[in-house]
Structures are given as C-alpha cells and as structure tokens.
C-alpha positions as CSV (number, residue, x, y, z in Angstrom):
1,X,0.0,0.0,0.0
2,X,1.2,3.5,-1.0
3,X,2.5,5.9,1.5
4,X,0.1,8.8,1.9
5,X,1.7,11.8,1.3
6,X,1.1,14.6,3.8
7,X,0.8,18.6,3.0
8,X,2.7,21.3,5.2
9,X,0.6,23.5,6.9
10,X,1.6,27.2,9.0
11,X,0.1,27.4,12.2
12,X,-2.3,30.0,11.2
13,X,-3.9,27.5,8.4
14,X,-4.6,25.3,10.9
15,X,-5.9,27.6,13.7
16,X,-8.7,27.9,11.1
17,X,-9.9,24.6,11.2
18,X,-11.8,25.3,14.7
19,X,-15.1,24.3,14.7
20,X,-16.7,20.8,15.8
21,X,-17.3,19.9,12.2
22,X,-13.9,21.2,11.1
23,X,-11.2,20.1,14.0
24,X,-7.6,20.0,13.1
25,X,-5.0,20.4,15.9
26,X,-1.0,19.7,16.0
27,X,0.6,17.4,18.5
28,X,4.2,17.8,18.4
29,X,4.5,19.4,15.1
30,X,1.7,16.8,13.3
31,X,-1.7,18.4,11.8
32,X,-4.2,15.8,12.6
33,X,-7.9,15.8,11.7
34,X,-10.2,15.1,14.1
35,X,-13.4,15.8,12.7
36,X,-15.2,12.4,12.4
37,X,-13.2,11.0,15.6
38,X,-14.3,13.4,17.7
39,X,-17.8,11.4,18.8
40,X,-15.4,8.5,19.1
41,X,-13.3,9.8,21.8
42,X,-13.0,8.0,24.7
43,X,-12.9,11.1,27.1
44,X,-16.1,12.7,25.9
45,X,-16.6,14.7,22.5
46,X,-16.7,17.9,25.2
47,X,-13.0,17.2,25.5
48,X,-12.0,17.9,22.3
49,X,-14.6,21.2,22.2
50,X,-12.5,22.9,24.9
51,X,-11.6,26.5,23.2
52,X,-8.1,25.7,24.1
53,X,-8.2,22.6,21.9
54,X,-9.6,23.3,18.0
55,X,-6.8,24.5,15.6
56,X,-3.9,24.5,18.6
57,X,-0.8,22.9,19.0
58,X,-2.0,20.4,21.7
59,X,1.3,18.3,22.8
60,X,1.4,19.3,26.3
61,X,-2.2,18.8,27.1
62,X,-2.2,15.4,24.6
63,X,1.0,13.8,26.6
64,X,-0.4,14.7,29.9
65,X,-3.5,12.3,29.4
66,X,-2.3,9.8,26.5
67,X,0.9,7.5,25.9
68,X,3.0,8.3,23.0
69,X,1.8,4.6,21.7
70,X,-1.4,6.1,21.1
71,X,0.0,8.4,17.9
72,X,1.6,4.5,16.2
73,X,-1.8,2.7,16.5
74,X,-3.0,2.6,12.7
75,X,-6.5,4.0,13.5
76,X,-4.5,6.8,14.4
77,X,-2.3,6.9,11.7
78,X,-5.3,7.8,9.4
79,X,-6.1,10.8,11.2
80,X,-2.7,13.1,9.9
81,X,-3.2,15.1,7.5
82,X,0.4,17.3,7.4
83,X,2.6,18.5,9.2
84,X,3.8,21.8,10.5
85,X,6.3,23.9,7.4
86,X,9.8,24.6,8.8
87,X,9.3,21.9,12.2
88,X,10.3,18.3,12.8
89,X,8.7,16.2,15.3
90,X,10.7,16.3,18.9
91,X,9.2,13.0,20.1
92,X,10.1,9.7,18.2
93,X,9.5,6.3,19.2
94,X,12.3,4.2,20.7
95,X,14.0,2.4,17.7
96,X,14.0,-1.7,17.5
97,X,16.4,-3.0,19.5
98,X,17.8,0.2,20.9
99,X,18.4,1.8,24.2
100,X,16.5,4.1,26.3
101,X,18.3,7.3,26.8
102,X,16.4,7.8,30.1
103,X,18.7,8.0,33.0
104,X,18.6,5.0,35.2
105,X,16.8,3.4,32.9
106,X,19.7,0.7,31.7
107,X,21.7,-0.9,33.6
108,X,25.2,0.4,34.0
109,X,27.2,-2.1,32.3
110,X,24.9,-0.7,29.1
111,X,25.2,3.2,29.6
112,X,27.4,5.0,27.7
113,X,30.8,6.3,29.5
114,X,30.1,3.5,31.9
115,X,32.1,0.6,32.8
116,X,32.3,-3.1,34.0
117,X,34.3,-5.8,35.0
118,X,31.3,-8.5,34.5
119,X,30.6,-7.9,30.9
120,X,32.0,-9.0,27.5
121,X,31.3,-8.1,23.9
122,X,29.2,-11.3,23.8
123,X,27.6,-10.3,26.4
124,X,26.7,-7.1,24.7
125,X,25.7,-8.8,21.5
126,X,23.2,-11.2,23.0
127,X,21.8,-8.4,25.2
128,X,21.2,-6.3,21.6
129,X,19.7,-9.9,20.1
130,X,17.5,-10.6,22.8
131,X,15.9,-6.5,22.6
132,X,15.5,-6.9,19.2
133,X,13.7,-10.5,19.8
134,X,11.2,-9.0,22.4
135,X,10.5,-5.7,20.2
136,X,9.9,-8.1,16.7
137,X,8.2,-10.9,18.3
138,X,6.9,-11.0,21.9
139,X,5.5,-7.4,23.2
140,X,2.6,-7.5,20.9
141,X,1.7,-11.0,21.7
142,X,2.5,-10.4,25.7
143,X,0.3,-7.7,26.0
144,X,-2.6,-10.1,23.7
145,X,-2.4,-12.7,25.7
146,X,-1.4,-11.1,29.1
147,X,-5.5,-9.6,28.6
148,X,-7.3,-13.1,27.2
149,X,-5.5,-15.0,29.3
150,X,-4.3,-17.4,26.6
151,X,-1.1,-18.8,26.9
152,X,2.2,-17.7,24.5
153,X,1.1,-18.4,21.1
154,X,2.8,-21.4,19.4
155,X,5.5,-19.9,16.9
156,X,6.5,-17.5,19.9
157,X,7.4,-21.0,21.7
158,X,8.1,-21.9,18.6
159,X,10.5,-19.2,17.9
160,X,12.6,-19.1,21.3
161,X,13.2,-23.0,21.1
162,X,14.5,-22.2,17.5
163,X,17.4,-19.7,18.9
164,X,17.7,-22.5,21.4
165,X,16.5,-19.7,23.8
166,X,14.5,-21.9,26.5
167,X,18.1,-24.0,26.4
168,X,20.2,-20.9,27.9
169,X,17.2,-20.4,30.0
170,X,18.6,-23.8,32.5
171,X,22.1,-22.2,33.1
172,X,25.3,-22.8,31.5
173,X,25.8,-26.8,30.9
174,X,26.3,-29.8,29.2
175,X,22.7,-29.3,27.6
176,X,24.0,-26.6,25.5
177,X,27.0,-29.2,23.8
178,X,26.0,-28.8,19.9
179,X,23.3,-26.4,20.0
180,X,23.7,-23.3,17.9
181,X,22.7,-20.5,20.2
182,X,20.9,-17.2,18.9
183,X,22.5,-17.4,15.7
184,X,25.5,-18.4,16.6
185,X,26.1,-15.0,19.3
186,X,27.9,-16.7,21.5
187,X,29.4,-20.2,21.9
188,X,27.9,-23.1,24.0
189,X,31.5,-23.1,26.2
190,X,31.6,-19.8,26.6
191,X,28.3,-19.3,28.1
192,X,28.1,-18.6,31.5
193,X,25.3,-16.7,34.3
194,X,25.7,-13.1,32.8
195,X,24.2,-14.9,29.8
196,X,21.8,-16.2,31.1
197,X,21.2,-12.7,33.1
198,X,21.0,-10.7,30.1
199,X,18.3,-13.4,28.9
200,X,16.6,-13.3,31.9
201,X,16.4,-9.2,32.3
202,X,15.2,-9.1,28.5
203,X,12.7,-11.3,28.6
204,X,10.8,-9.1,31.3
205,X,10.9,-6.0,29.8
206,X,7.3,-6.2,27.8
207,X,6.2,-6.0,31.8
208,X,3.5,-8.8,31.7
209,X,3.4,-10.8,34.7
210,X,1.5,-13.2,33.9
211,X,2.4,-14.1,30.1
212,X,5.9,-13.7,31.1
213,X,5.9,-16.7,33.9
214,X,3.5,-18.6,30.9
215,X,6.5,-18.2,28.5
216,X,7.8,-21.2,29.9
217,X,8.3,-20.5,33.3
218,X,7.7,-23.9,34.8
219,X,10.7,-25.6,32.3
220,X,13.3,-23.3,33.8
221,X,12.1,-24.6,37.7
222,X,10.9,-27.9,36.6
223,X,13.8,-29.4,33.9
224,X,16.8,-29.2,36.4
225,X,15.6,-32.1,38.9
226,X,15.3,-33.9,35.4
227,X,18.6,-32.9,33.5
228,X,20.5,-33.3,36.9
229,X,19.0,-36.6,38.4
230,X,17.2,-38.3,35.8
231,X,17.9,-41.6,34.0
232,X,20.2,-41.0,30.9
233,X,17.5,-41.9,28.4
234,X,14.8,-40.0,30.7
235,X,16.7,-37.2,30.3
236,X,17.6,-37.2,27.0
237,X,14.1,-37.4,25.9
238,X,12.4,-34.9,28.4
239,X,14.9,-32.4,27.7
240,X,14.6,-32.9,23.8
241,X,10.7,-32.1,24.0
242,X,11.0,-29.8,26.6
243,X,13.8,-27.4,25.1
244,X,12.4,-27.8,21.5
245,X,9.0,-26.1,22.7
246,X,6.9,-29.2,21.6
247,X,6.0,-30.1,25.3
248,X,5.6,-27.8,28.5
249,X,6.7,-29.0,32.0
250,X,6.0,-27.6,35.4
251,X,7.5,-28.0,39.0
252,X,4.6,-29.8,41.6
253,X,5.8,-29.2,45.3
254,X,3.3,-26.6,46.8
255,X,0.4,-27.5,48.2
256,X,-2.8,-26.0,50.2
257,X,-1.3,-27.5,53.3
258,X,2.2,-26.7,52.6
259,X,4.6,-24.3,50.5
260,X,7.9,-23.4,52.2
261,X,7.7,-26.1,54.5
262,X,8.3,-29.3,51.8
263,X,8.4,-31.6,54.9
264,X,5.1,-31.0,55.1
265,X,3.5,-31.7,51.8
266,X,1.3,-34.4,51.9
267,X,1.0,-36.3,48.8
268,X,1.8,-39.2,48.8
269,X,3.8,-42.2,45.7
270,X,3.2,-45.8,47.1
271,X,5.1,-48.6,45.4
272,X,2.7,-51.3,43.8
273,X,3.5,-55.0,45.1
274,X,6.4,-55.8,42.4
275,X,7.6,-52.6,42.8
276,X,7.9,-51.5,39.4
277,X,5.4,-48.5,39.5
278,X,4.8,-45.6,42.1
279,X,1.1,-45.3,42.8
280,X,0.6,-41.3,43.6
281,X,-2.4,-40.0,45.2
282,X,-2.9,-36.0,46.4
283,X,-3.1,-32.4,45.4
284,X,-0.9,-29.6,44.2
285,X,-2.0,-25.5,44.1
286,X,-0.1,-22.4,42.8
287,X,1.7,-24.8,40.3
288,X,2.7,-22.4,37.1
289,X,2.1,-23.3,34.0
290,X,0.5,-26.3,35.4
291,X,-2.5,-25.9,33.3
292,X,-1.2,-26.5,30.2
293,X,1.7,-29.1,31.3
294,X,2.6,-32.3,29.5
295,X,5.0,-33.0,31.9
296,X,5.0,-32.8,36.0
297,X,8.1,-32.8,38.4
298,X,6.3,-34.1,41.6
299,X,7.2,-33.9,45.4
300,X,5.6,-36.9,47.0
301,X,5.6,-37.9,50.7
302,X,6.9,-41.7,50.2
303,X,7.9,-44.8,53.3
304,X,11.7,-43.8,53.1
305,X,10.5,-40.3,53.0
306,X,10.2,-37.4,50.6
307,X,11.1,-38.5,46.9
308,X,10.9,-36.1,44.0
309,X,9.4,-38.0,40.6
310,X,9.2,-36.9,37.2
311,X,5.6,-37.7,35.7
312,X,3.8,-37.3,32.5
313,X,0.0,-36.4,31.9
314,X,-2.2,-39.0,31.4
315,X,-4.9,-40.9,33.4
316,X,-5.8,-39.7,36.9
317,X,-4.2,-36.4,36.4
318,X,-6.5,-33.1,36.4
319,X,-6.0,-29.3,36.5
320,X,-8.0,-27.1,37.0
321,X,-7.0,-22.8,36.5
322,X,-6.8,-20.7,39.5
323,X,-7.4,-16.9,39.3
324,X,-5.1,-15.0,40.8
325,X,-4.0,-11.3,40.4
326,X,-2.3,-11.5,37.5
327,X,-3.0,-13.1,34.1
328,X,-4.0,-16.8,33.8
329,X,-1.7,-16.9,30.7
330,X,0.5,-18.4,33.4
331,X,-1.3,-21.5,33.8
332,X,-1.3,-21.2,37.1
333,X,-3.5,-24.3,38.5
334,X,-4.5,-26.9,40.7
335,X,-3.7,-30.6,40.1
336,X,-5.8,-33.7,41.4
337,X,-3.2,-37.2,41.3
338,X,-5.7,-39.9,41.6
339,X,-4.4,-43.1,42.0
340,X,-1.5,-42.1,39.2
341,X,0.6,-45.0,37.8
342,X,4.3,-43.9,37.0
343,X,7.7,-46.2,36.4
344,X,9.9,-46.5,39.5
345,X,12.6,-45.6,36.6
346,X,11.1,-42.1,36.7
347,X,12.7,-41.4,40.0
348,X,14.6,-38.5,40.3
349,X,17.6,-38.9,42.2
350,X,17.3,-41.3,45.4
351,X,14.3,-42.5,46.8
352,X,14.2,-40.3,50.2
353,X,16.4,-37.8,48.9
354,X,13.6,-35.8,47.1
355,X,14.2,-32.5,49.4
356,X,18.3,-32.8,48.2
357,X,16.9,-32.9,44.4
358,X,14.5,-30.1,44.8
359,X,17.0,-27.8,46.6
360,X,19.5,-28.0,44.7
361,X,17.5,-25.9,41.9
362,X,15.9,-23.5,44.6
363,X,19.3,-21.2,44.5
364,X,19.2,-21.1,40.7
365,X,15.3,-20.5,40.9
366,X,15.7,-17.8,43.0
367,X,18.5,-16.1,41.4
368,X,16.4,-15.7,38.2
369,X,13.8,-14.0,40.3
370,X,16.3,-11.6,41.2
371,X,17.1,-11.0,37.7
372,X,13.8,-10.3,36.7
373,X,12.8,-8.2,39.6
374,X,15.8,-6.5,39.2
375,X,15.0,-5.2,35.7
376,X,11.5,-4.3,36.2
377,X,12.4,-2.2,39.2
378,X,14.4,-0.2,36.6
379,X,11.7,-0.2,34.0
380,X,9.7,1.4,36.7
381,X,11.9,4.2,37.3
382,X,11.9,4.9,33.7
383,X,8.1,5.2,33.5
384,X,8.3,7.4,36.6
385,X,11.2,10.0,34.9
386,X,9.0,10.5,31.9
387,X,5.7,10.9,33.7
388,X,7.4,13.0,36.1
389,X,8.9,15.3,33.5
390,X,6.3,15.6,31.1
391,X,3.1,16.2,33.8
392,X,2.3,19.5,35.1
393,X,0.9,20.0,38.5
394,X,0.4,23.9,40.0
395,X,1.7,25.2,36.4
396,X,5.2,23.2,36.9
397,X,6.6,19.7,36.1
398,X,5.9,17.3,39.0
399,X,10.0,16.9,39.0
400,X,10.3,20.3,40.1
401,X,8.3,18.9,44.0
402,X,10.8,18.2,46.0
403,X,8.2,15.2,47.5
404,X,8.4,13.8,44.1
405,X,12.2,13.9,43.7
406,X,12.8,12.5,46.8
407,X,10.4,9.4,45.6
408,X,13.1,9.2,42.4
409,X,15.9,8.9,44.8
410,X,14.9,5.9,46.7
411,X,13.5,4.1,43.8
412,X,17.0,4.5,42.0
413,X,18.6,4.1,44.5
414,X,16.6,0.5,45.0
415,X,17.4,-0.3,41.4
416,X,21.0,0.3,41.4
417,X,21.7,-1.6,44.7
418,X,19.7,-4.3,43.6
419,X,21.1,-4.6,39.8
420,X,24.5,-4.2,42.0
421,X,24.7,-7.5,45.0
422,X,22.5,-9.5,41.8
423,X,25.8,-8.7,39.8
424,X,28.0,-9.9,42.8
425,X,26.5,-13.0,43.3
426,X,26.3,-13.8,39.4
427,X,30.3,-13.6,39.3
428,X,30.4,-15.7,42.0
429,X,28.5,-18.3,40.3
430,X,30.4,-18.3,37.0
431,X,33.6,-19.0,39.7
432,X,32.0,-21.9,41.8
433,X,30.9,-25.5,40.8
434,X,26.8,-26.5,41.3
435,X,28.0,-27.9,44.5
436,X,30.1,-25.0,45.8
437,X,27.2,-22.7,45.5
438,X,25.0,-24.9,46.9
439,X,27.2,-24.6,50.3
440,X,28.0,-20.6,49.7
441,X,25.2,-19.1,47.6
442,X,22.1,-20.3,49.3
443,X,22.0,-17.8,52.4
444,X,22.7,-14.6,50.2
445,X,20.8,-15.7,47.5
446,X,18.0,-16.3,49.6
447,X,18.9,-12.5,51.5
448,X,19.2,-11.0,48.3
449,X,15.5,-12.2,46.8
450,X,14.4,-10.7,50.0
451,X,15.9,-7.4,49.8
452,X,14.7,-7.4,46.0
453,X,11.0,-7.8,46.0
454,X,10.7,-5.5,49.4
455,X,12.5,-3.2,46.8
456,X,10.1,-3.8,44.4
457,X,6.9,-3.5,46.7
458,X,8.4,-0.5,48.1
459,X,9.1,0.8,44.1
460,X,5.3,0.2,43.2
461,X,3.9,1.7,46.0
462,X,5.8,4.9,44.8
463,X,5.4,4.3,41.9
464,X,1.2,4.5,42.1
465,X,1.6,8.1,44.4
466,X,3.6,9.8,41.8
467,X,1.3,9.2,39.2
468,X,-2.2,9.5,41.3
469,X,-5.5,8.5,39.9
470,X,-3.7,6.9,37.2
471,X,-1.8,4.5,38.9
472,X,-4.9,2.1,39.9
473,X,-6.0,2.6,36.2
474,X,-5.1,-0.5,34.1
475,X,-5.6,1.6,30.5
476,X,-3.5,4.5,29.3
477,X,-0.9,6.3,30.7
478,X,-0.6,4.3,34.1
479,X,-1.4,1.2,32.8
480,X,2.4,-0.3,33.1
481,X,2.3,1.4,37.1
482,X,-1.3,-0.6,37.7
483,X,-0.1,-3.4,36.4
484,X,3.2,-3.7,38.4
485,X,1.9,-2.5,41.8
486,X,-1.1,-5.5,40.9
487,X,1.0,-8.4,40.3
488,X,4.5,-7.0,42.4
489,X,3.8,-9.1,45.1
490,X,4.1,-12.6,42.7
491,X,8.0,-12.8,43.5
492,X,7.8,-12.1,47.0
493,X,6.0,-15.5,47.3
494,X,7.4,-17.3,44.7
495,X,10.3,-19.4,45.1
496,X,9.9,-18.9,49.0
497,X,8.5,-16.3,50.8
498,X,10.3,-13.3,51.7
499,X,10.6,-14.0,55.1
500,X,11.7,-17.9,54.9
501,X,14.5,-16.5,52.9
502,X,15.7,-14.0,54.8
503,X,15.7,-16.6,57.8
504,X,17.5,-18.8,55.7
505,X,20.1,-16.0,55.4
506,X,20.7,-15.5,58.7
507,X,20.6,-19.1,59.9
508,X,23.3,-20.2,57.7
509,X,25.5,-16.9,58.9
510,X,24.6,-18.1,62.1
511,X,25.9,-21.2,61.4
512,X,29.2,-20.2,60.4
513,X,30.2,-17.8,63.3
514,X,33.5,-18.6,64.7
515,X,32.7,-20.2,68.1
516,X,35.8,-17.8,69.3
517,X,34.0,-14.5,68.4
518,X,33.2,-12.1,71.4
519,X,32.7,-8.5,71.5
C-alpha cells in the first residue's frame, strides 16, 4: 500500500480549522484531523470542544492524558493530514532494538561512558539480540495474551526454542554441547550466568506478569531435577521435547497444606507390590504453568521419606485454572493425582532424597527471580522519569516537587543496589561449581531475593503516588504502574516467601560464626 503523502501547513492554516465539524489540531508538530473522531473519543466529544483545543498545537495537554503509543496505533495513523512547514517532530519512538536514553533506565554495564568488570562483547551482542527478539516478536503477543488469558502463542514458543532460547534459559551446561545459540552469538562453552542474566532481564521487559511466567516458566524450575538426576535416556528425551517447545513441564511441590515447608506436603507415591510402578495420590495448588503441562516434576511424601518424581500427563491427572491477580496466561493451576501410575525408573535422584533434588534448583530458581525483579524495578523508574517530566501540577513539572524527587531517589537508589549484589552474586556463580554454590550461595541468594521484592513493593507503592489516579487505572498512561503495583507481590511468594529467605540467610551466617567471636 502506498504511503500517503502529507501537506505542510503554517500554524495559522490550521488555527482555522476550529469548529466541531472542522477540528484540526497539532501534536508535536503533526496536523491531525479530528473531525469524524471526535464522537469516538474516549474522554467525551466535550474534551476535544474545549476552546483551548480546535486549531492549537495540543502536545502538552495530549502527553499529559495519552501515551505516545497512542499516535503509532493505525486508527491513528489515518487521522494526519500534514505536518507543520519549517518543524520536525521532537518525540520519536524508541527504535527496535535500541536503548533508552532515560537516566537510570539501563543498567550500568549498558550506559554510555560507563564501565564493568562482568561484561563481554558477547555479552553485549546477545543483550542487543535478545531486545530486538522481544520488540519483533513477543511485546505485541505479551500484552494479547497477558489480557485473554491465553497462553504464549505457538510460533512464539516456537521461535525461542529455535534460537535455542528456552536451552540458555537452564544455566550454563552440558545441555547446551552442539546447539547453535541465537544465531550463533555466543558459543555453547563460553556461556556462562551473565548470559543467562541478560536473557533473563530481556525477557521481562514487555512488563506482563502473567504471560511472562506462561512463557515457559515452569521448564526453567521444573527441567533441572530432570537434566541433573534423571535416567540417561529420561533425560535425553524430556529435555529434547521440553527445550524444542513441543511439550511444556511444570515443578509440583506446593500444596494448600504446605509451601515453604516441603516436609510438610502431603501427597503421597506408594510402590505397587512388584515394585515396578509408584502409585501417587494427592493435590498440588499455585503450580505455574501447570494448566497446560505435558509433563510434571512431583514432590511426593513416600515410606523412606520425601522422593521427587518426574511424571507425564495421562490418566488420573486433572488441572484445574486458578485466578489470581495477574494473568491466567501463566497456567497457574491446581492438580488432582488420583491413584497415578508412574515407572519407579522415573525417579529422580534417590528415593528419600527428594528435598536434596528439589533444593539443589531452589538457588538457581531464586537467582532468576532476582534477575527479573531487578530489571523491572528499573523499568519502573523509567516510566516514573518520563511521567514525572512531562506532567504539570500547579503550572510546573511534578520533577520540580521536592516530594516527588525524593520518591526518584529511593527508587534509583533500589534499582541500582539491587542490579548491584544480583551482579556480585552472578560472578560468583560463574567462579564456583553446582556444589560449591549450593554450600555458599544459598543464604545470600535467599537475603538477596528478599531485599529485591521488598524493593520492588516499596518501588510500586511509589510508583502508584507519583502518578495518582492513574496508577490504579489499568488503560492508558498508568497502565504499566497498575499493572506492576497489581502483580509486584508474585515474586515475593514465589520461590519462597520473603521471610523464609531472609531466615535462611541469617541461619546459615549463624551457622558459620567462629565459636571464638566475642565482642
């Protein structure tokens, strides 16, 4: 289709199109025609009648209700007529791929003039790779399917398993030997946590909650028990399926009668009389992805005492959605085992060592939280600097309130610091074996989720003042703040609550205090 081509205007032409029949006005140096739209306005055709609106150059009054979005919709589009003679448009929309200029709003190790001792060319490649992935492919189909609740649509699963992206998702390993990795970016070997963090920080930037945990979420907790203490041949099927996107897989443990406490569940896996089968009867709630799951990793309660087992969908097994806050493209569900038959051979790990096998993924689970709420925190901030700089209240920019600037500090400030100990503990990961951060990572891990999503609630609380009204509204300017503040409190549950892990912190420093230490 043809490009329209647009007429220059002067300012006076279009000050004479000022009547409700005749309604031009210019929004950052753009002659739109609002004639017929007018009785489709949202706000109210009285809106647009305001004698400061007809024929004027409306910018400031059009970006202190509307996101800039609003001018790329199509529908929109149609409505320009010119533009202004002699001007250029100020605002422009944030290029594919590219960086916001927005203080704050990047992390260091990507700001110009900045530096860091974490980061590689690689790192910066995949990080480019991964923007561009999200911008072409999943923020239009996040924010479809974070509102009809459906899960990630197939070629988006599709997609990611083709860049082998749900396979850097597990962690540096042996399950990236042979795989060509987004392109060919960066080298199976070479591929270590700041990897997978980049990966991890991209994939949360289309800021929805919901679709992002149904974009495979349950793989990345649910795999490791498999790919780490599975049969050979278990695992090289499972993993196949799993990391090709042709089956989904979630991680059962929690429970209505226990979460944290995994001592506590009750289901139970009974062995038949020739004990080639596990017979598993019980419940499992709050299980993501669960919904749409081919494939379960299961905590059961069994005689030589918890046992983790990896079983597949089929007779006896039921889910059933549970709402929650945030979007049921999650899958979040409930799950019935009636009198389920599985293979003793799909034990994973020893029998009775279930809570060792489940553990040892808890640090990495955790740590990916981190990542997440790390970036998102920052996203946050950059929402807040625009809106901040761009509404008036009393005649002046809300920046200019000291109140408000003082909000601005502590939320960068919670960013940074964040972005900052997740960044500590990442290097120390790429230096230490599974097993070595097992024994050093899981009390500062567990601290630093903690600190993170009190940060966060903290952030969206702020978040929701500085921009008022708009803040609880989940359309239009505020819509990213309602959304956040609505589903912040997901991570502070997730993976352990916040104040199991900060226990767990301080128990294992207790732990290691020299029994020689006095004041």
């Amino acid at each position: 289709m043809a490009t329209k081509e647009l007429k220059q205007f002067s300012r006076e032409e279009v000050a004479k199109h000022n009547t409700p029949d005749d309604l031009w006005v210019i929004i950052d140096a753009k002659v739109y025609n609002l004639s017929r739209f007018k009785d489709m306005h949202p706000g109210g055709v009285s809106v647009l009648l305001d004698e400061e609106i007809p024929g004027q150059d409306v910018t400031e009054a059009f970006y202190s209700l509307h996101r800039h979005e609003i001018l790329q919709k199509a529908q929109f589009k149609r409505l320009q007529v010119g533009t202004i003679k002699g001007e250029e448009p100020v605002i422009v929309s944030q290029a594919r791929g590219q960086l916001s200029a927005i203080p704050y709003a990047e992390a260091t190790w990507q700001t110009q003039g900045y530096f860091s001792p974490y980061y590689k060319e690689s790192h910066r490649q995949l990080a480019k790779a991964m923007r561009e992935f999200v911008d072409d492919y999943l923020m239009e189909d996040a924010l479809l399917h974070e509102e009809d609740g459906k899960p990630p649509s197939a070629h988006i699963i599709e997609k990611m398993a083709e860049l082998n992206i749900h396979a850097m998702r597990m962690g540096p390993g042996k399950h990236l030997k042979g795989k060509t990795l987004m392109g060919g970016i960066i080298k199976p070997e070479e591929f270590d946590y700041f990897h997978e963090l980049v990966i991890s920080q991209e994939l949360v930037r289309f800021m929805s909650r919901g679709y992002a945990d149904g974009l495979n979420g349950g793989v990345v907790i649910g795999l490791p028990a498999v790919l780490n203490f599975g049969r050979p041949e278990l695992k090289a099927r499972i993993a196949d399926e799993v990391l090709s996107g042709k089956k989904f897989m979630s991680l059962a443990i929690s429970e209505a009668f226990a979460g944290s406490d995994v001592q506590g569940l009750k289901t139970t896996a009974k062995k038949t009389e020739d004990g080639k089968f596990w017979i598993i009867n019980g419940t499992k709630k709050w299980i993501t992805n669960g919904h749409f799951s081919d494939y379960f990793t299961v905590g059961c309660k069994t005689d030589n005492g918890f046992t983790t087992i990896f079983v597949e969908r089929g007779e006896g097994i039921e889910t059933k959605p549970i709402k929650t806050s945030y979007s049921s493209a999650a899958g979040t569900a409930y799950i019935t085992f009636d009198n389920v038959k599985v293979p003793v051979e799909n034990t994973l790990g020893a029998e009775g060592q279930g809570l060792f096998v489940i553990l040892s993924n808890f640090n990495h689970e955790r740590w990916t939280m981190c990542c997440a709420s790390a970036r998102t925190q920052r996203f946050i901030v950059e929402e807040c600097l625009k809106w901040t700089a761009q509404r008036k209240a009393f005649g002046k920019p809300l920046n200019s309130q000291a109140v408000i600037r003082n909000k601005l500090a502590a939320m960068i400030a919670r960013a940074e610091s964040v972005q900052s100990w997740l960044e500590n503990v990442t290097y120390q990961m790429t230096h230490m074996s599974y097993k070595e951060q097992a024994t050093y990572l899981a009390g500062p891990i567990g601290l630093l989720k903690m600190y993170a999503t009190r940060c966060a609630q903290d952030t969206a609380r702020d978040a929701v003042q500085i921009f008022g009204g708009r803040g609880i509204t989940r359309t239009g300017m505020g819509r990213v703040i309602e959304h956040y503040y609505r589903t912040v409190t997901f991570d502070s549950l997730l993976g352990g609550a916040e104040d199991v892990l900060g226990d767990l912190g301080v128990r294992q420093a207790i732990a290691k205090m020299p029994k020689n230490s006095r004041l």
